[in-house]
PAZAPA-4460 file (N, C-alpha, C; in steps of 0.05 Angstrom, whole numbers, plus 32768, in hexadecimal, padded with zeros to 4 digits):
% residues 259
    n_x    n_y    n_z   ca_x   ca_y   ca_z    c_x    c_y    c_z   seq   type   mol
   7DEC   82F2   804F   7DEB   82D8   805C   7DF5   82C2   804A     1      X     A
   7DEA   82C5   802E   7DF1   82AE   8022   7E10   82B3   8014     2      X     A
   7E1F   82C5   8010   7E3B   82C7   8015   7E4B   82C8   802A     3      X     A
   7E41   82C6   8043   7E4D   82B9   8058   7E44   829E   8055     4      X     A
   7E2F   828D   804F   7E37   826E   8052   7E4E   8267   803B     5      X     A
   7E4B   8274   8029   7E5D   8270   800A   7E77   826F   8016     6      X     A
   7E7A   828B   8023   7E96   8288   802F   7EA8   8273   8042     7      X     A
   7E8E   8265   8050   7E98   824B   805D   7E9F   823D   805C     8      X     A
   7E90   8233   8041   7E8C   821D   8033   7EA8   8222   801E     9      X     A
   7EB2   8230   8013   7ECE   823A   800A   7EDC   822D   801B    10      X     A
   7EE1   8239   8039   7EF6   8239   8046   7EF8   8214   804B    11      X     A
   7EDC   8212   8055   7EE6   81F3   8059   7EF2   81E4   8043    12      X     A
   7EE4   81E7   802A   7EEC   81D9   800D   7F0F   81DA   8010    13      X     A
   7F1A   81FC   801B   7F37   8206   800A   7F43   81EB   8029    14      X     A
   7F33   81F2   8042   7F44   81E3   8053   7F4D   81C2   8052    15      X     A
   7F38   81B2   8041   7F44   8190   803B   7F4B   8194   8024    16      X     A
   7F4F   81A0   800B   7F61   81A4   7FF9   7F7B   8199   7FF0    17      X     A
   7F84   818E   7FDD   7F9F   818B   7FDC   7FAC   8196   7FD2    18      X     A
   7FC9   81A1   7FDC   7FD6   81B6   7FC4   7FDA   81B0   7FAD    19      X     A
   7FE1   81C8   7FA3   7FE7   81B9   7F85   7FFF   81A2   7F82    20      X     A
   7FEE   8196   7F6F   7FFB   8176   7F71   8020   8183   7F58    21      X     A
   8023   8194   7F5B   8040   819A   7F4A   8052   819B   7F63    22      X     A
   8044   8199   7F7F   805D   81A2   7F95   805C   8180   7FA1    23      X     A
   806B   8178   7F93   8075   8162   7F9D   807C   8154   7FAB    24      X     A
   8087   816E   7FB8   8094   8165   7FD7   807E   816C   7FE9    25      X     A
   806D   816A   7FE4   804F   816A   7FFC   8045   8153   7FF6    26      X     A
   8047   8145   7FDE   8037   8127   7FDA   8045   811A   7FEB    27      X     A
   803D   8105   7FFC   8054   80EE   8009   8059   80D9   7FF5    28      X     A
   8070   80D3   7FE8   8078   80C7   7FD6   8079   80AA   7FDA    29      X     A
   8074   809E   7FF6   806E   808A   7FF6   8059   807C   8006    30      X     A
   803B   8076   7FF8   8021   8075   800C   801F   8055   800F    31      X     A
   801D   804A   8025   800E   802E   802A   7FFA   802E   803F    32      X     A
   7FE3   8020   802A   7FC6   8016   803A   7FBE   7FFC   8045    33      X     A
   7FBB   7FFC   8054   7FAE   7FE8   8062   7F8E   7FE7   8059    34      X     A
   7F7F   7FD9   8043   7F73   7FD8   8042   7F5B   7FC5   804A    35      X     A
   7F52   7FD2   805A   7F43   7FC9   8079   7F24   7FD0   806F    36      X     A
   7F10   7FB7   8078   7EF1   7FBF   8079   7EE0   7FB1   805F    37      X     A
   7EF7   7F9D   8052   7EE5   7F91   803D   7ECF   7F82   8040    38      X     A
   7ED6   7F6D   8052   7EBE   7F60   805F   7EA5   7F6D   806A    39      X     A
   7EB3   7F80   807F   7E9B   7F92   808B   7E84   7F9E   8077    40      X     A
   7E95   7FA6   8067   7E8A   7FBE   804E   7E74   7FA2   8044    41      X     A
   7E7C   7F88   8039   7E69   7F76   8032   7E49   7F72   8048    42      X     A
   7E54   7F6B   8063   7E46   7F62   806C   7E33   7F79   807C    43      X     A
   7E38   7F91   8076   7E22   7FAB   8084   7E14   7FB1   806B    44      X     A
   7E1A   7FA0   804B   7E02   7F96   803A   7DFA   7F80   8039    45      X     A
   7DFC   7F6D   8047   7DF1   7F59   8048   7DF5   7F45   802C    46      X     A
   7E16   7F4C   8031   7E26   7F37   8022   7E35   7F23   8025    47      X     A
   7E40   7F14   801A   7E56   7EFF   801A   7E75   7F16   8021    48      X     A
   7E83   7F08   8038   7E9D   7F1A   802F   7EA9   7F1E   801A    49      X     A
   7EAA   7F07   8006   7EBF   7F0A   7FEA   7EAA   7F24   7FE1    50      X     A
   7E93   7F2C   7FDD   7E90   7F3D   7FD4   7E99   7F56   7FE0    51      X     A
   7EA1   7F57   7FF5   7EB1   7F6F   7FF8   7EC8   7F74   7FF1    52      X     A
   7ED9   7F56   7FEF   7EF6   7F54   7FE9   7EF4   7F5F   7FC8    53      X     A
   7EDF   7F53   7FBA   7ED6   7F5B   7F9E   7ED7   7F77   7F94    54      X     A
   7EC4   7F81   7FA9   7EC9   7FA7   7FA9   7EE1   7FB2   7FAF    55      X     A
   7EEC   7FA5   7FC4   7F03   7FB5   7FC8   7F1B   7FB7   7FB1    56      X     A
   7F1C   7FA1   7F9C   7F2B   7FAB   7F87   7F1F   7FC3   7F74    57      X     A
   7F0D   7FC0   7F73   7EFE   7FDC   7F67   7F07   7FF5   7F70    58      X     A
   7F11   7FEF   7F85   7F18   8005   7F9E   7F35   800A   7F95    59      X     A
   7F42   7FEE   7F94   7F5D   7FF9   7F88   7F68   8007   7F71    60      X     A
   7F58   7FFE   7F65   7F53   800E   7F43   7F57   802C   7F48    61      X     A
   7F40   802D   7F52   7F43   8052   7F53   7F57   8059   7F60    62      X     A
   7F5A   8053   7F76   7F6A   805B   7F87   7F91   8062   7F7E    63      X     A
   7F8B   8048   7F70   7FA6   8043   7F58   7FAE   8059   7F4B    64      X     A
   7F98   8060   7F32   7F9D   8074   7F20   7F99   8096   7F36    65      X     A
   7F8B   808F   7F47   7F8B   80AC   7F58   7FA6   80B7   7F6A    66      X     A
   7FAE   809B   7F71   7FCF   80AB   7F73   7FE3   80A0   7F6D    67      X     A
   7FE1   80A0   7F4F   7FF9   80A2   7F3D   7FF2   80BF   7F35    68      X     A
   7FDF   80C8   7F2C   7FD6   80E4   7F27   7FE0   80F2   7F36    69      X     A
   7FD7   80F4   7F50   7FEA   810A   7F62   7FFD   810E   7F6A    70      X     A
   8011   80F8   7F57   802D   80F7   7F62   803E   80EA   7F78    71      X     A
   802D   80CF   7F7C   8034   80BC   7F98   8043   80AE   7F80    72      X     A
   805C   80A3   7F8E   806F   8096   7F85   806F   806F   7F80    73      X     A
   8063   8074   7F9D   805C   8055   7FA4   8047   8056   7FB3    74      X     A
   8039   8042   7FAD   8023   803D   7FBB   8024   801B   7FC2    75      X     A
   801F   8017   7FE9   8028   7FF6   7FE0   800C   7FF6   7FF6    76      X     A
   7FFA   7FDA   7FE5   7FEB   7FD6   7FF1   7FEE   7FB3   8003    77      X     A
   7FD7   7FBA   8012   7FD8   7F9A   8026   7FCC   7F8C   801D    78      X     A
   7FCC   7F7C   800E   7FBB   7F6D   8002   7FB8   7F51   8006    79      X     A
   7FCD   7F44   8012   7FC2   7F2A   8025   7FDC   7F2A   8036    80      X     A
   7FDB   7F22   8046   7FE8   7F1E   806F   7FF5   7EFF   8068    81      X     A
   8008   7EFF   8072   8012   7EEA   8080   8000   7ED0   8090    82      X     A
   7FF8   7EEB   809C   7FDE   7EDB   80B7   7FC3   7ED9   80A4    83      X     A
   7FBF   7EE2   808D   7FA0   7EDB   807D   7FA0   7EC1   8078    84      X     A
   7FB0   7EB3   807B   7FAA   7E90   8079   7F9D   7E8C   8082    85      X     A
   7F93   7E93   80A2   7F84   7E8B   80B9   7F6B   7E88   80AF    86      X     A
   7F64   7E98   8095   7F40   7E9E   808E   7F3C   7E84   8087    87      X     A
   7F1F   7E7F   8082   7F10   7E6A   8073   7F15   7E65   8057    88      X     A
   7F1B   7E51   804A   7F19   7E53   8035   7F17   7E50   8028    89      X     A
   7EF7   7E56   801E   7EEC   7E62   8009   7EF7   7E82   8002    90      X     A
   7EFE   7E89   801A   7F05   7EAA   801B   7F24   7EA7   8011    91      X     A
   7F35   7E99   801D   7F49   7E94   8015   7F4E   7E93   7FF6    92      X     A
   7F41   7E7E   7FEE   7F47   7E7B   7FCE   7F3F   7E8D   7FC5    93      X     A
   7F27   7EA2   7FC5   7F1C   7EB3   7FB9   7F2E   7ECF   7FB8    94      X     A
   7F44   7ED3   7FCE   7F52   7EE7   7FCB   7F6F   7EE3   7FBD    95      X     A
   7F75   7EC8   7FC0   7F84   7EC2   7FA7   7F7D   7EBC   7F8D    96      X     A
   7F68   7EBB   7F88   7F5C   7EC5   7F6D   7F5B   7EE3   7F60    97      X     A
   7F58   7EF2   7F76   7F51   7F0E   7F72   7F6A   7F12   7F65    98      X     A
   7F83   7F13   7F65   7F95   7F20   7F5D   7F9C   7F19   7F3A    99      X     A
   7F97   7EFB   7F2E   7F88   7EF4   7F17   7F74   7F06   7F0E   100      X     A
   7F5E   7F0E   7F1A   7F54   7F18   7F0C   7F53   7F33   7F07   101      X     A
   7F60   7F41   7F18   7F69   7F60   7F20   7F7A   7F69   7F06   102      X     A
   7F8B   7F55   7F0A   7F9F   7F59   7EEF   7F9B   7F59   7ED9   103      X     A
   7F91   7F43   7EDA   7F7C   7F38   7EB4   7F70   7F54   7EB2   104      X     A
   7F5E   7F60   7EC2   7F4C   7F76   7EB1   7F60   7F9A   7EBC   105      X     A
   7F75   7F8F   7ED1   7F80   7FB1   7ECE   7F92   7FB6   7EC6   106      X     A
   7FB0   7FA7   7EB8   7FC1   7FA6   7EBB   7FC2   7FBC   7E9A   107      X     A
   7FAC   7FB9   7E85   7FB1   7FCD   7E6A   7FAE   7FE6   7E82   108      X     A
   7F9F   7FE9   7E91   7F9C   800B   7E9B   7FB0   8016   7EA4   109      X     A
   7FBA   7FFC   7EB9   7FE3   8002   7EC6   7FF8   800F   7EB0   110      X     A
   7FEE   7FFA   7E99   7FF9   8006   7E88   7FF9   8024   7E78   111      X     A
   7FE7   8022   7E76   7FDD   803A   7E69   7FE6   804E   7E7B   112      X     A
   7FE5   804D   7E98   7FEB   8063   7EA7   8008   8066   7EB7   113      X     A
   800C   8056   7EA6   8033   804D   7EAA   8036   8048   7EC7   114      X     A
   8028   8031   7ED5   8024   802D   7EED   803B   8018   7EE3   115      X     A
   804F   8010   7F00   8060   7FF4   7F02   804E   7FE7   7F18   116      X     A
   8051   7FCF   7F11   804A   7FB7   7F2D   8061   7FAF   7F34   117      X     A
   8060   7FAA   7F52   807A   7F9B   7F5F   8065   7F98   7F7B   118      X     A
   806E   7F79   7F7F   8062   7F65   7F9B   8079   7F64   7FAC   119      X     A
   8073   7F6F   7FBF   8086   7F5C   7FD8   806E   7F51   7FEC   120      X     A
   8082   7F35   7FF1   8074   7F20   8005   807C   7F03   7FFA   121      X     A
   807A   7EF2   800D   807F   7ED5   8004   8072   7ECC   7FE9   122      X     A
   8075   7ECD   7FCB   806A   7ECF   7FC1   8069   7EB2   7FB6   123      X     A
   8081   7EA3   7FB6   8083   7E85   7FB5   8075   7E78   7FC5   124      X     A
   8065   7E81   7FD5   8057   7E6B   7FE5   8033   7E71   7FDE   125      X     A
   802D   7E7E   7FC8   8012   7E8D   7FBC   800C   7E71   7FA7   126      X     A
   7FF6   7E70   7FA4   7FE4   7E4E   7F91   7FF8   7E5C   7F76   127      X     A
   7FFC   7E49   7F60   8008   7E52   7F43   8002   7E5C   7F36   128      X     A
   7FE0   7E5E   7F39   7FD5   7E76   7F2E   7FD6   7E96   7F33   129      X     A
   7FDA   7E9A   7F55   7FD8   7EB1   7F53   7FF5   7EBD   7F4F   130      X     A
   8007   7EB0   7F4A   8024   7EB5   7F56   8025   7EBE   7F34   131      X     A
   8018   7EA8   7F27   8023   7EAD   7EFF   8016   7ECB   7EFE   132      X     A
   7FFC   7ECD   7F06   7FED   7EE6   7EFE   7FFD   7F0B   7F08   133      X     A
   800E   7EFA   7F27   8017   7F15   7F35   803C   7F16   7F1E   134      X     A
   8041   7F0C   7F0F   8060   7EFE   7F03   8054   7F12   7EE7   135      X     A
   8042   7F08   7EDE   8038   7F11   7EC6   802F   7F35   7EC0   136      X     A
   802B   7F40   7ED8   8026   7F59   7EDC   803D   7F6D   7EE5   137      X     A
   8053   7F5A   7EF5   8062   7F65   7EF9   807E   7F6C   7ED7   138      X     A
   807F   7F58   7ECE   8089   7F56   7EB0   8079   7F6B   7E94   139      X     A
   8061   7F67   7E9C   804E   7F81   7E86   8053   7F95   7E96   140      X     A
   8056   7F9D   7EA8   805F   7FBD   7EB0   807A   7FC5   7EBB   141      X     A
   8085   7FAC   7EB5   80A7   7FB8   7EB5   80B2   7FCE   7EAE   142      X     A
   80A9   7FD4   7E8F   80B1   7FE9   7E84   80A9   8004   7E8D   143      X     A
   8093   800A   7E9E   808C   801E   7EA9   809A   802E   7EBD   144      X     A
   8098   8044   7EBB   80AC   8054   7EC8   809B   806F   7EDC   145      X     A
   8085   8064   7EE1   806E   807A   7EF2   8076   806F   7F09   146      X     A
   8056   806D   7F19   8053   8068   7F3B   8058   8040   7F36   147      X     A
   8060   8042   7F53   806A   801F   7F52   8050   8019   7F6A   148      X     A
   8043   8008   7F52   802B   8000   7F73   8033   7FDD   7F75   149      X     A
   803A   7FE7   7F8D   8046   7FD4   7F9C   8038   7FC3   7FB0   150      X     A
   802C   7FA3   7FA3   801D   7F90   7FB8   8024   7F8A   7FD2   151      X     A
   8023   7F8A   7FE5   8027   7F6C   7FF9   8016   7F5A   7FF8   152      X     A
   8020   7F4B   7FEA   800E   7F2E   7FE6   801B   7F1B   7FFA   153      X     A
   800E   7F07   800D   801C   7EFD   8021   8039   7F05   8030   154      X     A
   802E   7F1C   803C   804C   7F2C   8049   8045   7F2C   8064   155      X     A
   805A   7F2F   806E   805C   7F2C   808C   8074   7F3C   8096   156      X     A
   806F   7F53   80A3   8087   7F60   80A6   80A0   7F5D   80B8   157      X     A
   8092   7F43   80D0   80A6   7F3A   80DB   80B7   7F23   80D6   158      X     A
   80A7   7F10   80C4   80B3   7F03   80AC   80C7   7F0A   80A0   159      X     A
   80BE   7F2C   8091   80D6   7F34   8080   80E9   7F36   808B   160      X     A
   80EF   7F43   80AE   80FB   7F46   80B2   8113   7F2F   80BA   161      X     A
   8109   7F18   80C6   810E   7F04   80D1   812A   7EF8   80B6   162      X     A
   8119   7EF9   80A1   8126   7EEE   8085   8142   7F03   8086   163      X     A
   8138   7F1E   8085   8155   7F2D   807C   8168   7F26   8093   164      X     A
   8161   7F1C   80AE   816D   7F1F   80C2   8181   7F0A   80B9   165      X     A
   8173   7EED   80B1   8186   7ED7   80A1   8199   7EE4   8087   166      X     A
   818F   7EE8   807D   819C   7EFB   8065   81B7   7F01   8069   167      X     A
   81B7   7F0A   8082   81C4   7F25   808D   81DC   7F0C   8095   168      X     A
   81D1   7EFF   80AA   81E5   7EE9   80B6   81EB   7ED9   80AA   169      X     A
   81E4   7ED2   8092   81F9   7EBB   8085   8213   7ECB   8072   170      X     A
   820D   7EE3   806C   8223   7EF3   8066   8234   7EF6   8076   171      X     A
   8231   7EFB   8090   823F   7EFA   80A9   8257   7EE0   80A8   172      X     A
   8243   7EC6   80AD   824D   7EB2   80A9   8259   7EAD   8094   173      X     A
   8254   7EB2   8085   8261   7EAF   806C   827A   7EBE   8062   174      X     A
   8283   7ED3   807C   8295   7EE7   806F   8294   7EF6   805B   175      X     A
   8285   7F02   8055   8274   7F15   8040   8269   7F2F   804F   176      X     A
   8269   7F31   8061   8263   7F45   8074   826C   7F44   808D   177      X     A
   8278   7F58   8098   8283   7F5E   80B7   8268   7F65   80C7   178      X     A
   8264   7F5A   80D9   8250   7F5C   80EF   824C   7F7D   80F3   179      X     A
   8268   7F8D   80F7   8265   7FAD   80FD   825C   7FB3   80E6   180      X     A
   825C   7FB2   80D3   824F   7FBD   80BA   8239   7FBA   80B3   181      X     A
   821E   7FAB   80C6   820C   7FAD   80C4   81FF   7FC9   80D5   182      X     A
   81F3   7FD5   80BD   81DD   7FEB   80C8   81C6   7FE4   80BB   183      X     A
   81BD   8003   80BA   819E   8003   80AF   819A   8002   8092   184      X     A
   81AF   8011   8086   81AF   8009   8066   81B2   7FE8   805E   185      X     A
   81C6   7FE3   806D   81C7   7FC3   806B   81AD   7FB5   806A   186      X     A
   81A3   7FB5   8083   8187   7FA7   808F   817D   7FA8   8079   187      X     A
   8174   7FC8   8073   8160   7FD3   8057   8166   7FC4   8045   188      X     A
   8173   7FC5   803A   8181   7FB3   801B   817C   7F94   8025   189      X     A
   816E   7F8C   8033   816A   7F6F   8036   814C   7F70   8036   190      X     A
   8134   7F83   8039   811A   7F88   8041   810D   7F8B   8023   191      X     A
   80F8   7F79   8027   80EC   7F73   8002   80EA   7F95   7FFE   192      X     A
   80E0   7F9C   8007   80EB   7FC4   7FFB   80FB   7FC8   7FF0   193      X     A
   810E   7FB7   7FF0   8130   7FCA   7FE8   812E   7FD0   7FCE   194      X     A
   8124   7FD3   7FB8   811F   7FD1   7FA1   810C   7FDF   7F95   195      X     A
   8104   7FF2   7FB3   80EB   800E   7FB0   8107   8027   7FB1   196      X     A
   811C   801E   7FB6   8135   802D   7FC1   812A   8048   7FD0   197      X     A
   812B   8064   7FC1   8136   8070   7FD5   8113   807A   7FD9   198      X     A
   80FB   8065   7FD1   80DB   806A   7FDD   80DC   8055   7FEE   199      X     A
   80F4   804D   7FFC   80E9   802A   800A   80DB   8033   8020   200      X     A
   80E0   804B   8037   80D2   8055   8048   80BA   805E   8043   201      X     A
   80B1   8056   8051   808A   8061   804C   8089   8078   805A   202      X     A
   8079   8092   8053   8078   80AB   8059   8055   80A7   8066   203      X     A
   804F   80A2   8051   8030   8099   8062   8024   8084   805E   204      X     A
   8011   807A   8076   8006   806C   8077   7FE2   8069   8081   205      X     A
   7FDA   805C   8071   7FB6   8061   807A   7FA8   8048   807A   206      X     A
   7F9B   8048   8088   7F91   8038   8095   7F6D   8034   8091   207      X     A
   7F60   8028   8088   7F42   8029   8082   7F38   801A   809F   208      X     A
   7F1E   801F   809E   7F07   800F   80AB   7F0A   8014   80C6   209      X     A
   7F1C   802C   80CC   7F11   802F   80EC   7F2C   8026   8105   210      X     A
   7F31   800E   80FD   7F47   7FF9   8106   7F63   8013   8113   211      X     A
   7F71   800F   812A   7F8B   801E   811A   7F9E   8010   812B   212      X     A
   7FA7   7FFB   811C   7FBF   7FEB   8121   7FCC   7FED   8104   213      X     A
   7FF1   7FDD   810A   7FFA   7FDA   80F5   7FF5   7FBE   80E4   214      X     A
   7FEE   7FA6   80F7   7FE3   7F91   80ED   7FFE   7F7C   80DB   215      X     A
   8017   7F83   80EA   8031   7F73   80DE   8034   7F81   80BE   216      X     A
   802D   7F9A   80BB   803A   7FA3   80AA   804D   7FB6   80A0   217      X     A
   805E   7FBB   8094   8078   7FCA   8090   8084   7FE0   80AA   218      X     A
   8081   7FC4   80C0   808F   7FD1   80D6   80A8   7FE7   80D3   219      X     A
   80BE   7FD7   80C9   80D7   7FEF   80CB   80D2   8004   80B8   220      X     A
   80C0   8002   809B   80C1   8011   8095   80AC   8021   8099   221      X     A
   8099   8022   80A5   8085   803B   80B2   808F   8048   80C7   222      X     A
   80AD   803F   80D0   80BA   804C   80E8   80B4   8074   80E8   223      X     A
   80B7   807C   80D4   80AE   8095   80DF   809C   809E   80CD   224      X     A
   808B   8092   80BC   8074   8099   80AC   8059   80A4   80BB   225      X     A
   8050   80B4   80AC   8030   80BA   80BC   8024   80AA   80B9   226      X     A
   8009   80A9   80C9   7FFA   809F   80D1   7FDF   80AA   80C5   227      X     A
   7FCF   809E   80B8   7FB5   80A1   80AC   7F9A   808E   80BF   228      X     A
   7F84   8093   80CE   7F72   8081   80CE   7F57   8090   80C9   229      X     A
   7F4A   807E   80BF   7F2A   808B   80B1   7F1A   8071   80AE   230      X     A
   7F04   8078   80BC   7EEE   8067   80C0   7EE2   8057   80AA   231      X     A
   7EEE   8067   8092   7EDC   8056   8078   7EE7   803E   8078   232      X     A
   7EDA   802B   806C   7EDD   800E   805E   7EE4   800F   8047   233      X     A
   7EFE   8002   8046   7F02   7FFF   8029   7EF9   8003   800D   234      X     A
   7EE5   7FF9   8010   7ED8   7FF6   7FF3   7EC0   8019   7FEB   235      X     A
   7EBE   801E   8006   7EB8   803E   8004   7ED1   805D   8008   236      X     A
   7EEA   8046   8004   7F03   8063   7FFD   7F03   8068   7FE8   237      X     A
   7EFB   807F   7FE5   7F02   8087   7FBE   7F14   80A0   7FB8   238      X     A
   7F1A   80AB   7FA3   7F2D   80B1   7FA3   7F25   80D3   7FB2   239      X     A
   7F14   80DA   7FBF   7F10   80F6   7FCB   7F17   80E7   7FE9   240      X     A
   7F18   80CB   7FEE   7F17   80C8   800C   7F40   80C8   800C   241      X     A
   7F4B   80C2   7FF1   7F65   80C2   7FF7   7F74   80E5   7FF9   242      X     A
   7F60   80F2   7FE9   7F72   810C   7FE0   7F6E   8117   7FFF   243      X     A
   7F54   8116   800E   7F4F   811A   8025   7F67   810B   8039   244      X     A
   7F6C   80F3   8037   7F8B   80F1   8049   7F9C   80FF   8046   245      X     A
   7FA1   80FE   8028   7FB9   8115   8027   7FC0   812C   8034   246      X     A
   7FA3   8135   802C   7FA6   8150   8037   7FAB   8159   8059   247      X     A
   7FA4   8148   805F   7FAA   813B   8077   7FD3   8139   807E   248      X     A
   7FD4   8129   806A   7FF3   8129   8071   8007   8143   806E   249      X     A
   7FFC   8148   8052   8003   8162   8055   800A   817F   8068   250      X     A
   7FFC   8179   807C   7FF3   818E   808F   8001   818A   80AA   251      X     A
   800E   816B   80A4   8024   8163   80BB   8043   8171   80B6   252      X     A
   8052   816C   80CD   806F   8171   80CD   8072   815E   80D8   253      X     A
   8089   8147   80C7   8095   8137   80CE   80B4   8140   80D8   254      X     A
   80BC   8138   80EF   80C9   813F   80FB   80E5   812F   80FB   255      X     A
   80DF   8113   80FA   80FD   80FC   80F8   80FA   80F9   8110   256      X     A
   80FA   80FE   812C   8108   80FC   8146   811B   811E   814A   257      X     A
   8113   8124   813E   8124   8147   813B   8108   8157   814E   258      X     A
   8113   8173   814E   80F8   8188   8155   80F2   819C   813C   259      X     A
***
């Protein structure tokens, strides 16, 4: 009896598993989270929201060094909206602080773990402080040549698009581009991505706290990425709740629009 429960307990363990992290081509090389449930996570302890916003960098930390480890290429997180202006703010200022202080105490570990930073999002329109702090991290990990974790700090994906769309048409106007010569590489090469090159498509995507919308983010490029959603709150994903997506992705067949 008690080697039949053993044996169960095996099978389930071998079934959320991740392969071995040497087969590469089973990691999805490019993951973005929506990280969803900070507030909640505060206030089902009978907290202030910034203290959830607080935890949830804690959250990033691990999550950071846990998949550069397994071989994720990029990892781009959501880290403030377009539409997060709308908050109060006290909350407001407090999440443009966070990225000051995120930096100040992680950026030796980025280092150390040959992590790059790179932000896309309106980043000229962020207080001087947080814009010097996100400038300053991106320059100390230049030289790095690992996983690129990649912010959205004030991004808006219909924004982005809106911008490349100008982009696009003053070259037009400008005689710099023939109208028929716009495709999708084109478009791409105008989309703050272009510069993840050939990781600009997101392969997966996950989603915390329950929620499962995209919430105006990397519309064109989630065009054929999976789909992750899981009930946890942010600040309670750790790095067994990510290997657990994986494994998850893993076990799909992405198809393109093909059979």
């Amino acid at each position: 009896m008690i080697n039949f429960f053993k044996k169960k307990k095996q099978e389930a363990e071998k079934k959320n598993e991740i392969h071995p992290f040497d087969k590469l081509d089973e990691i999805p090389a490019h993951v973005a989270i929506i990280m969803d449930g900070n507030g909640r996570w505060a206030q089902k302890k009978l907290l202030p929201r910034i203290a959830g916003h607080k935890e949830g960098m804690n959250t990033v930390k691990k999550i950071t060094k846990r998949s550069s480890q397994i071989g994720i290429k990029v990892l781009t997180l959501y880290a403030f909206s377009t539409e997060n202006w709308r908050r109060p703010d006290p909350e407001v200022n407090f999440l443009m602080q966070l990225p000051v202080d995120f930096f100040d105490a992680f950026v030796p570990d980025l280092i150390k773990e040959n992590i790059k930073v790179q932000v896309i999002g309106f980043t000229d329109q962020l207080p001087a402080h947080t814009q010097k702090a996100v400038m300053q991290a991106i320059e100390d990990t230049k030289n790095n040549t690992g996983m690129i974790l990649n912010f959205a700090l004030n991004y808006g994906s219909r924004s982005e698009m809106i911008e490349a769309t100008k982009q696009i048409a003053k070259m037009v106007k400008d005689n710099r581009l023939d109208s028929e010569e716009i495709d999708e590489t084109i478009f791409e090469s105008h989309l703050m991505t272009a510069s993840l090159g050939d990781y600009q498509e997101v392969d997966f995507m996950i989603r915390t706290s329950g929620e499962e919308r995209m919430s105006n983010f990397l519309l064109w490029q989630n065009a054929y990425s999976e789909f992750y959603f899981t009930k946890e709150l942010w600040p309670d994903f750790n790095e067994q709740s990510l290997e657990n997506a994986v494994s998850v992705y893993q076990k799909r067949h992405r198809r393109f629009g093909a059979l």
